[in-house]
DRENBADREN-408941 format. One record per residue: residue number from 0; residue in three letters; y, x, z of N, C-alpha, C, O, CB in turn. Coordinates in pm, 1 decimal. Glycine has a CB too. Layout:
BEGIN
> resi, resn, n_yy, n_xx, n_zz, ca_yy, ca_xx, ca_zz, c_yy, c_xx, c_zz, o_yy, o_xx, o_zz, cb_yy, cb_xx, cb_zz
> NUM, ALA, Y, X, Z, Y, X, Z, Y, X, Z, Y, X, Z, Y, X, Z
...
END
This chain:
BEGIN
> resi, resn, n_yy, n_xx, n_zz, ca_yy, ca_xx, ca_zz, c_yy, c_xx, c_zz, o_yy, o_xx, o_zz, cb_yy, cb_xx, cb_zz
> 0, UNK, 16420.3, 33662.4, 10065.5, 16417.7, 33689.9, 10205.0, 16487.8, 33581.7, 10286.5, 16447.2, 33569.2, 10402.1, 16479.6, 33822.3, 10230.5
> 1, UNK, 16579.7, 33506.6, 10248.4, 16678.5, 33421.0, 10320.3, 16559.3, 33331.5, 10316.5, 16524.3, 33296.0, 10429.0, 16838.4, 33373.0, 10252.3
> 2, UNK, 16484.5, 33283.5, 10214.3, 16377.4, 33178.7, 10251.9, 16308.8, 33199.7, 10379.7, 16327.8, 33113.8, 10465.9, 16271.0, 33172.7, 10149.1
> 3, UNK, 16219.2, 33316.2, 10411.9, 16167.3, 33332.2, 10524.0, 16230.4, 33289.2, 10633.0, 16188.2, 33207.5, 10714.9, 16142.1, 33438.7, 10535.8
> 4, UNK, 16347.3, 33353.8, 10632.7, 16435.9, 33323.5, 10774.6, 16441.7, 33128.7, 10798.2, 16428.7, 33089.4, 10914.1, 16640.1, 33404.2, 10743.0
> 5, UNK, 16454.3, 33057.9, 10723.6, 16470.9, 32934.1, 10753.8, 16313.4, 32876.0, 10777.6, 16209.8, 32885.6, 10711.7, 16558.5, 32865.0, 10638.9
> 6, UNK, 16344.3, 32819.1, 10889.7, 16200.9, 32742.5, 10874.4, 16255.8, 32585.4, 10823.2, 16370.0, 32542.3, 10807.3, 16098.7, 32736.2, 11049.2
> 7, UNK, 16114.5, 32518.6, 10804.6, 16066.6, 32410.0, 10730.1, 16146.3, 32285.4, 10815.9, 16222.3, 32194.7, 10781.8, 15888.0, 32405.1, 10726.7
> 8, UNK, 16089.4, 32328.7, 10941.8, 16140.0, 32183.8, 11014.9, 16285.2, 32179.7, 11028.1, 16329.0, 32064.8, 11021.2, 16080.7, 32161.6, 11170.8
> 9, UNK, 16374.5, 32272.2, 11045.3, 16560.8, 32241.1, 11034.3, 16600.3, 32214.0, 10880.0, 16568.3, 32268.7, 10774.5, 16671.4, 32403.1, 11089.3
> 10, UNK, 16654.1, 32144.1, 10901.5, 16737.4, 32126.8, 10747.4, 16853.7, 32235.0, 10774.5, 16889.8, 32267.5, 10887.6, 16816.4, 31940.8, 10709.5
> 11, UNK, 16889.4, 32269.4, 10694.2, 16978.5, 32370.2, 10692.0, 17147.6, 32303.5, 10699.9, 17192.7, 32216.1, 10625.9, 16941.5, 32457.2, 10552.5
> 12, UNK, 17209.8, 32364.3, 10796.2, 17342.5, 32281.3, 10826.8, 17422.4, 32338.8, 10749.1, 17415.2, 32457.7, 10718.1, 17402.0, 32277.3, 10969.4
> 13, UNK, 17550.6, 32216.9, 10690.0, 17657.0, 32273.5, 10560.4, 17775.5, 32278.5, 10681.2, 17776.7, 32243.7, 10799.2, 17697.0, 32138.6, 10385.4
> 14, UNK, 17862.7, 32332.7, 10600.8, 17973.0, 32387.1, 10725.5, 18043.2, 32281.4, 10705.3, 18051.8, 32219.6, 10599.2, 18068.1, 32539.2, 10717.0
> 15, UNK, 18106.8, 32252.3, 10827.8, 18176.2, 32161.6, 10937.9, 18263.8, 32101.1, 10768.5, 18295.5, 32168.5, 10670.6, 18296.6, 32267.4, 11113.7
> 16, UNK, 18275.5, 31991.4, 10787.5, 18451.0, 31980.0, 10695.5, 18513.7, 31948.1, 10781.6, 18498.8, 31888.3, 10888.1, 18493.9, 31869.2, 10568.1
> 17, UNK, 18626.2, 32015.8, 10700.3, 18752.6, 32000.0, 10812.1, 18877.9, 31882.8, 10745.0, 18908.9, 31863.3, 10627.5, 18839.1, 32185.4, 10837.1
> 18, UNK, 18920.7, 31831.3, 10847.2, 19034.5, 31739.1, 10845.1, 19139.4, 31759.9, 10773.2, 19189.5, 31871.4, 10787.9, 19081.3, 31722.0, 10953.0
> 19, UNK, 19195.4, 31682.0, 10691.9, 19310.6, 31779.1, 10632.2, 19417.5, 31738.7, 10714.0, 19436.4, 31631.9, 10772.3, 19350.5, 31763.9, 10466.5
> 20, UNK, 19505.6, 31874.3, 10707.1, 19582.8, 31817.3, 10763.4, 19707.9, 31765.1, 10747.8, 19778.5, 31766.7, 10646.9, 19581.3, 31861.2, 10822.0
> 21, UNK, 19738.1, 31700.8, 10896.6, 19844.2, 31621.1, 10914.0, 19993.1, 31651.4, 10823.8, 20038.8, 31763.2, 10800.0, 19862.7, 31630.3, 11060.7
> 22, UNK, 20062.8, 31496.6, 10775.1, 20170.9, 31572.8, 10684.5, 20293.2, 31575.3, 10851.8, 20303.9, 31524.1, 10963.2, 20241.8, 31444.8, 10489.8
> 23, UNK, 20355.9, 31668.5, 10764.4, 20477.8, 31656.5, 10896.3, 20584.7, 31489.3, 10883.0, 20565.6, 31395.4, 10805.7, 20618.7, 31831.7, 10866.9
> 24, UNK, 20641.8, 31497.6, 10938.8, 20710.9, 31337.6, 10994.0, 20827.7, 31379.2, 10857.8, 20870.5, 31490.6, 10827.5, 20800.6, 31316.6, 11224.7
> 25, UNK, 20844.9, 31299.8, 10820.1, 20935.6, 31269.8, 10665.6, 21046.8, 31227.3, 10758.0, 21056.1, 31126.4, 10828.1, 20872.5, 31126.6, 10524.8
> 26, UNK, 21137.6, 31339.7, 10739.2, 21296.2, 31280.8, 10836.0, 21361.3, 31208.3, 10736.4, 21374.7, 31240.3, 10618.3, 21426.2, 31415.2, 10900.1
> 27, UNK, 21403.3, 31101.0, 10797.3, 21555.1, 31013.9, 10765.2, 21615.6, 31046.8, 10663.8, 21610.4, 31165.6, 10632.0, 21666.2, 31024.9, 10861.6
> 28, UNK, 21677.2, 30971.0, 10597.0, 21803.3, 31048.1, 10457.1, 21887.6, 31024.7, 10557.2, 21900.8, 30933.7, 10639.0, 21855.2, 30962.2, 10268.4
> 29, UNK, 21948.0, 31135.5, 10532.1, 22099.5, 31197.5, 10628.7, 22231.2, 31042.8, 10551.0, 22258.6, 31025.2, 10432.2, 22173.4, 31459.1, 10541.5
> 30, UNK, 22266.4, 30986.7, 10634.8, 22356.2, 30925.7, 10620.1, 22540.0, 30983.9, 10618.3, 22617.0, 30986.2, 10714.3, 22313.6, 30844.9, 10708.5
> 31, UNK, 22567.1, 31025.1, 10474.8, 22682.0, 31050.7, 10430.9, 22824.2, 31024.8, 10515.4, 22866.0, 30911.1, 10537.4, 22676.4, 30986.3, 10321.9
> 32, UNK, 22879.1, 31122.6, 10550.9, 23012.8, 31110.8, 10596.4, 23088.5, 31032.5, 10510.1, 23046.3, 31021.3, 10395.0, 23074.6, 31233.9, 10613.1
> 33, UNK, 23204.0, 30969.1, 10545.0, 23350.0, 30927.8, 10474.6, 23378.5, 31068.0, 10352.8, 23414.8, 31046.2, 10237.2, 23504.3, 30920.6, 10626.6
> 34, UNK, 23353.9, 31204.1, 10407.3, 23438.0, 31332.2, 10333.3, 23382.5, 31339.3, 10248.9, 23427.5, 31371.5, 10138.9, 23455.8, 31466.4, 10381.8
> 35, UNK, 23212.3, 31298.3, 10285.8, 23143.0, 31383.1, 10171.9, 23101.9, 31249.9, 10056.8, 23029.4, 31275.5, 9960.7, 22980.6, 31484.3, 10243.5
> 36, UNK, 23139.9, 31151.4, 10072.4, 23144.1, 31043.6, 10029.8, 23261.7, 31071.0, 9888.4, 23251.1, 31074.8, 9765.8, 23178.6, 30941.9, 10156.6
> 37, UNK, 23374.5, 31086.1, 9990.0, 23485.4, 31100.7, 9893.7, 23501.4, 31211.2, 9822.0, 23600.2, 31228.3, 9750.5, 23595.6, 31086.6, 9947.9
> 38, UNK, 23385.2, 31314.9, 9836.8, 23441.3, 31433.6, 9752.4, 23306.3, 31411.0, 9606.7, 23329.3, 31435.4, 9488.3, 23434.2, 31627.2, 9869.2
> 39, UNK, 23216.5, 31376.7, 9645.0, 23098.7, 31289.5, 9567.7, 23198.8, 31173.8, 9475.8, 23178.6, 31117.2, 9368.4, 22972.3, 31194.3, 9703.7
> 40, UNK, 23255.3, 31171.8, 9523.8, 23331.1, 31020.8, 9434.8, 23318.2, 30836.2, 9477.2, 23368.9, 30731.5, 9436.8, 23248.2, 31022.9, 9268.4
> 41, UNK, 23200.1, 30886.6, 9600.3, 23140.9, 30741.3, 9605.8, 23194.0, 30693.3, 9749.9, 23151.4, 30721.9, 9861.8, 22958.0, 30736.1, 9592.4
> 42, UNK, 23280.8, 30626.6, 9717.8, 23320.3, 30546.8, 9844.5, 23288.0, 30429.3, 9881.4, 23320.8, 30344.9, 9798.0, 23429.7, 30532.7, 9854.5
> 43, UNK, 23217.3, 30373.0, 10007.3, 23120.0, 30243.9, 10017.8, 23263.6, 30140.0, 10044.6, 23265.3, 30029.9, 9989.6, 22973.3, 30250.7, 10176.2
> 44, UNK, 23391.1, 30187.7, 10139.5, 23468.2, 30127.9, 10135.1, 23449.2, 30053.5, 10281.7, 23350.6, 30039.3, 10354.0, 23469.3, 30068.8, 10013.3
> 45, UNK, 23579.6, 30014.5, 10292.9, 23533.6, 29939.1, 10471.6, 23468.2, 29836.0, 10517.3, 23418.1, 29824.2, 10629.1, 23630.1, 29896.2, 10547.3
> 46, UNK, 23468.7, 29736.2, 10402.0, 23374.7, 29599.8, 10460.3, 23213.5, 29664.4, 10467.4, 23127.1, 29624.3, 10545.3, 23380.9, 29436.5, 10326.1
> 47, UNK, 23193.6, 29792.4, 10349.1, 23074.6, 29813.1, 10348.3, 23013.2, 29901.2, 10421.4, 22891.7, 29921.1, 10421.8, 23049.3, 29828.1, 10254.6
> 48, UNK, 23131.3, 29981.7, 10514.1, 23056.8, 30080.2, 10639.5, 23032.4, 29954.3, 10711.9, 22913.4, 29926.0, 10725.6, 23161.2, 30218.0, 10740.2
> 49, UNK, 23143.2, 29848.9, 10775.5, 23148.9, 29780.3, 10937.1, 23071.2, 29639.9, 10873.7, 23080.8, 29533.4, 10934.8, 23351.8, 29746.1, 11027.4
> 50, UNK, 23004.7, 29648.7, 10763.9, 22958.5, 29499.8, 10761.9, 22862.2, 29456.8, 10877.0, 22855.5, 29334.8, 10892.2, 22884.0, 29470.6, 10626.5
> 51, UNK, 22811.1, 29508.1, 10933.5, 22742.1, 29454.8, 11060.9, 22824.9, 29444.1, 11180.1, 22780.9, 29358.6, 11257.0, 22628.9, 29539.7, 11098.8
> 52, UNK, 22930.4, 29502.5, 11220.9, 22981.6, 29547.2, 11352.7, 23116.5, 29369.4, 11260.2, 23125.4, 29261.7, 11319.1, 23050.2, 29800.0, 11389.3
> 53, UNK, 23161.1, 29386.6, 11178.3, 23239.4, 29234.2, 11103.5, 23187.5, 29108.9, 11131.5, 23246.8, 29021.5, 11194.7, 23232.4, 29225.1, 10942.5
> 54, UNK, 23035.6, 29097.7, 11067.0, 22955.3, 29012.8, 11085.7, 22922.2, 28945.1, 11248.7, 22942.0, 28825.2, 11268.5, 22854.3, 29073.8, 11023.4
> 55, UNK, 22877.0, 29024.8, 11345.4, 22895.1, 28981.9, 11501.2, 23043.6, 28966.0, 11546.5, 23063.9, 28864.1, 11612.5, 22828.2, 29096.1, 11600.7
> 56, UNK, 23150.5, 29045.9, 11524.4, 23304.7, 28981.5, 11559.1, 23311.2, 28828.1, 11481.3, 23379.0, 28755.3, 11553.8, 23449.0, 29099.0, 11485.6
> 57, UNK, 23277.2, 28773.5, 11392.1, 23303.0, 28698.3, 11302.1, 23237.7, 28571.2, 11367.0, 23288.7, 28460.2, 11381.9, 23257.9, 28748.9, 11168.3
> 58, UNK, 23091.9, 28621.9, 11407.6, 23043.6, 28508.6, 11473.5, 23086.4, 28450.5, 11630.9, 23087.9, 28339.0, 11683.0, 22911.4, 28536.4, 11470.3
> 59, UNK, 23122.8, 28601.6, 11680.0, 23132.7, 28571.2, 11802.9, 23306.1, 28464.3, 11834.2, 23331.2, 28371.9, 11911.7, 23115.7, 28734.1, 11880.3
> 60, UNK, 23380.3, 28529.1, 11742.8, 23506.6, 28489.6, 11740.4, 23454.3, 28288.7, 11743.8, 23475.2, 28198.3, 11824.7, 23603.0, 28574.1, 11577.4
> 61, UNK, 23377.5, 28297.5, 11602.1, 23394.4, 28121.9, 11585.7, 23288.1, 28061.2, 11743.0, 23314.3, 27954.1, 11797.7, 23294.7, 28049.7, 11376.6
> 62, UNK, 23203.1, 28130.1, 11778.9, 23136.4, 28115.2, 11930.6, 23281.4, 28109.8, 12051.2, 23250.9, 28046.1, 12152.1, 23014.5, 28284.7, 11966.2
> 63, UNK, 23363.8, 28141.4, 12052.4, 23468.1, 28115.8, 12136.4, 23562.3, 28001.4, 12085.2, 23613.3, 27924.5, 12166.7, 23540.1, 28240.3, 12156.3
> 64, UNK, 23581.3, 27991.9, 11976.0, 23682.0, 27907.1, 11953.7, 23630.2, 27751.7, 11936.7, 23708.4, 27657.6, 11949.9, 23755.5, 27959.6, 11833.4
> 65, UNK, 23501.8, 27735.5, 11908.7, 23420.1, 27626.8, 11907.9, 23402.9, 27596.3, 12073.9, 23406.2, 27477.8, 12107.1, 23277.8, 27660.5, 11821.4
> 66, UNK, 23385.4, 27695.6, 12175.5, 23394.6, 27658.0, 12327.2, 23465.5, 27647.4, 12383.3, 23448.0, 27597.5, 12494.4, 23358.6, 27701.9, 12398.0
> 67, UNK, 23588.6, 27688.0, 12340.8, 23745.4, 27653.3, 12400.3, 23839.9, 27571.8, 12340.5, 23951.9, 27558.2, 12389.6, 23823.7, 27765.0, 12411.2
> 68, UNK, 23794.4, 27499.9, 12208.5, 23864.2, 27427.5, 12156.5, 23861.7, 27267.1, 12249.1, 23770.6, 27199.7, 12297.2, 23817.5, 27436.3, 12010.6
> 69, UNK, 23965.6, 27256.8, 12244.6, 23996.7, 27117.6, 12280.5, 23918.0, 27038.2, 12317.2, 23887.5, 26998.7, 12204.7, 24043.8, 27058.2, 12202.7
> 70, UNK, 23850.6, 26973.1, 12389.5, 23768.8, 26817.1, 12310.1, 23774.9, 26720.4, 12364.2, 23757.0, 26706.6, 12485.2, 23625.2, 26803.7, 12287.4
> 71, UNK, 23813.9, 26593.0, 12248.1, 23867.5, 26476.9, 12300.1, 23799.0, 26402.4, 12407.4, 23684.2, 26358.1, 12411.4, 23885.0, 26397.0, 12202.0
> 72, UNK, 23921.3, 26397.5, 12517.2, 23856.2, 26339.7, 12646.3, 23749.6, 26233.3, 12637.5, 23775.1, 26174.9, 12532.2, 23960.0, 26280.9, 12728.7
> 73, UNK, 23662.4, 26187.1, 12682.7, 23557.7, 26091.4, 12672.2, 23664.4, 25913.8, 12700.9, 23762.3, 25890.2, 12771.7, 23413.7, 26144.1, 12818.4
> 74, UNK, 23599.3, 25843.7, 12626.4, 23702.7, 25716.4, 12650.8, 23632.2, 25613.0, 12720.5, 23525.7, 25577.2, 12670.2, 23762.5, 25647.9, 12512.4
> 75, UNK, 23670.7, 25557.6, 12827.0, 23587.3, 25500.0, 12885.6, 23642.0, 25311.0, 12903.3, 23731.4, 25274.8, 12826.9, 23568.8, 25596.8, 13019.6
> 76, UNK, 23603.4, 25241.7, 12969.2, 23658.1, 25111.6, 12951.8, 23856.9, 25087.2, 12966.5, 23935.2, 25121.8, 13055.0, 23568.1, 25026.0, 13077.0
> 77, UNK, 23871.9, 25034.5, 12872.5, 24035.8, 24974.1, 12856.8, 24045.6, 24891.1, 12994.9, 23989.0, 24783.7, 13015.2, 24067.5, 24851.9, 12697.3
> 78, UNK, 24128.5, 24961.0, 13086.8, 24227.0, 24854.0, 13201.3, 24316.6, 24781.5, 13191.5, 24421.3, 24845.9, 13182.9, 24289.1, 24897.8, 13286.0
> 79, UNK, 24328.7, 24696.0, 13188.6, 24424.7, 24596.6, 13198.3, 24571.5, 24633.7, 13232.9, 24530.7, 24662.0, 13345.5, 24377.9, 24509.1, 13290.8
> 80, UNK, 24661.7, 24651.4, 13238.0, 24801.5, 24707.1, 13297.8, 24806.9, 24602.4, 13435.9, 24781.6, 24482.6, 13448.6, 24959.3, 24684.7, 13170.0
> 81, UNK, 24842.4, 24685.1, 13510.6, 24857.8, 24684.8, 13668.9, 24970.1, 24539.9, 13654.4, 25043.9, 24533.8, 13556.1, 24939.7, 24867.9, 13753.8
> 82, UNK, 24972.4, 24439.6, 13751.0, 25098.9, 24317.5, 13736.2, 25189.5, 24393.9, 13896.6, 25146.3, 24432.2, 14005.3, 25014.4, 24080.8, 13761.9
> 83, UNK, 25277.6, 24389.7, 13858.0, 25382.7, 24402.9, 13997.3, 25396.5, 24263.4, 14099.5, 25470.0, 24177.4, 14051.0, 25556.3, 24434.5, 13934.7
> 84, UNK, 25350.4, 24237.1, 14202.4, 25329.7, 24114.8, 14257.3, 25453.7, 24140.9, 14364.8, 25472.6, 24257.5, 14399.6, 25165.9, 24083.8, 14315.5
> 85, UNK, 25511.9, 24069.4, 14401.5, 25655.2, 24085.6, 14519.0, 25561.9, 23947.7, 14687.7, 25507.0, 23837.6, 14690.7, 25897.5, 23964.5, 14388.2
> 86, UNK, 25580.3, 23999.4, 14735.8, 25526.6, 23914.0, 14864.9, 25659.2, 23922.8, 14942.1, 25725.7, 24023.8, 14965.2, 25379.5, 23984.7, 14959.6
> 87, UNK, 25689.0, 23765.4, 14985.3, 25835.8, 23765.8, 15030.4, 25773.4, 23686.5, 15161.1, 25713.0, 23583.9, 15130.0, 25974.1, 23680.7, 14917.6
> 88, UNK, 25778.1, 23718.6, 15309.7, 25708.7, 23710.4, 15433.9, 25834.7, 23603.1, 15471.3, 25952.5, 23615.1, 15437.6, 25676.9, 23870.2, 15533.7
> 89, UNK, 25775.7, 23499.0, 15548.3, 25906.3, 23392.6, 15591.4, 25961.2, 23431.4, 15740.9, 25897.2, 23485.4, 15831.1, 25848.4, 23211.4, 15598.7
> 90, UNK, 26094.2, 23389.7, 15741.7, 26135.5, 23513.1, 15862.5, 26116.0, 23426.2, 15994.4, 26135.6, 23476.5, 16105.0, 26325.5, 23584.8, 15853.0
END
């Protein structure tokens, strides 16, 4: 009976596929406190929390001291030493 019902000229439609879906957003690994660090056993230690915030003081420090350091005045031609001349006017 299902034959009858279809005619010749439609092809017979398959159901929709559907999309799979979307995964949810993969959060962050939670970045470890100091406490829970130390009760874990694993301590990164201080150069290895501030190594970035070290790294820019470090540069910036030698960026100041390279622009305020000293620098030898420019040298320009040797003068002769000045002669003291006396002019004695006849009276």
């Amino acid at each position: 009976m299902s034959q009858e019902l279809q005619s010749p000229e439609r092809p017979v439609r398959r159901a929709q596929q559907t999309r799979p879906a979307v995964p949810a957003a993969v959060p962050k690994p939670h970045r470890k406190s100091n406490a829970e660090l130390a009760h874990e056993g694993e301590d990164e230690g201080f150069f290895a929390q501030h190594r970035g915030k070290l790294i820019f003081a470090a540069v910036l420090v030698l960026g100041l001291i390279v622009y305020f350091f000293p620098k030898p005045a420019p040298s320009g031609p040797v003068r002769k030493a000045e002669k003291i001349v006396s002019v004695q006017l006849p009276p």
